[in-house]
VEXDREN-2710 file (C-alpha; in Angstrom, 1 decimal):
% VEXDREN-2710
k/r/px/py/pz
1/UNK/0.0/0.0/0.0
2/UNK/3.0/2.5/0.6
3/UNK/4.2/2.1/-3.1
4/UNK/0.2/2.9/-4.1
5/UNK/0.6/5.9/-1.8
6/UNK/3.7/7.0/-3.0
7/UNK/3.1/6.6/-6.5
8/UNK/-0.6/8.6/-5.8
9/UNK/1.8/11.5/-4.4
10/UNK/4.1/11.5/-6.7
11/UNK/1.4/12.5/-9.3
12/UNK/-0.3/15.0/-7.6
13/UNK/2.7/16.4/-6.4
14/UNK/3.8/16.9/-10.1
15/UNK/0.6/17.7/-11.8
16/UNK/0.7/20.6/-8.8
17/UNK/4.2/21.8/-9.6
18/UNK/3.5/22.1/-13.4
19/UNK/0.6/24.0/-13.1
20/UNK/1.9/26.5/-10.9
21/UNK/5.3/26.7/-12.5
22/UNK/4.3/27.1/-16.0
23/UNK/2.9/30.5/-15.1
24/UNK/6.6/31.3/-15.0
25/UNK/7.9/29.5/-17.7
26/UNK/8.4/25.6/-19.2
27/UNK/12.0/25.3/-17.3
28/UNK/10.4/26.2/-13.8
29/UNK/7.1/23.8/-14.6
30/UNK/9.5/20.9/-14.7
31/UNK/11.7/22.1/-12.1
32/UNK/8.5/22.8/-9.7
33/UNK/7.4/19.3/-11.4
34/UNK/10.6/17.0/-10.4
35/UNK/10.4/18.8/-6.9
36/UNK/6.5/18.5/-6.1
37/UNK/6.9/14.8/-7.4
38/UNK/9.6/14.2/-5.1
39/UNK/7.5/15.3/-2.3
40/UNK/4.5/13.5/-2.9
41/UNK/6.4/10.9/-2.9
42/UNK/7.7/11.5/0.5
43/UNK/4.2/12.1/2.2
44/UNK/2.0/9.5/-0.2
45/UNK/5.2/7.0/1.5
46/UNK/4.4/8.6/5.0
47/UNK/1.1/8.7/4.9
48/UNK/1.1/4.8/3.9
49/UNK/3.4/4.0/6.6
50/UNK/1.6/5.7/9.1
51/UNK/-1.9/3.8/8.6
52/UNK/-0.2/0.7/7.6
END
């Protein structure tokens, strides 16, 4: 279930950072991308882990 999770938060995370980024530009939607995906990784895996 923490891999579901994680994977869950890793696109939201990424869809989030796109959007707001690309208001800015393409280079900061991916950069804001890669880092939102990283942390909905980190909480999707925490939130798993925590209701396990």
């Amino acid at each position: 279930m923490t891999k579901l999770l994680g994977f869950a938060g890793s696109l939201v995370g990424s869809y989030s950072g796109w959007y707001l980024g690309m208001r800015f530009g393409m280079f900061t939607g991916l950069m804001l991308s890669i880092v939102g995906g990283g942390v909905g990784i980190y909480y999707g895996r925490k939130y798993g882990k925590r209701y396990e």
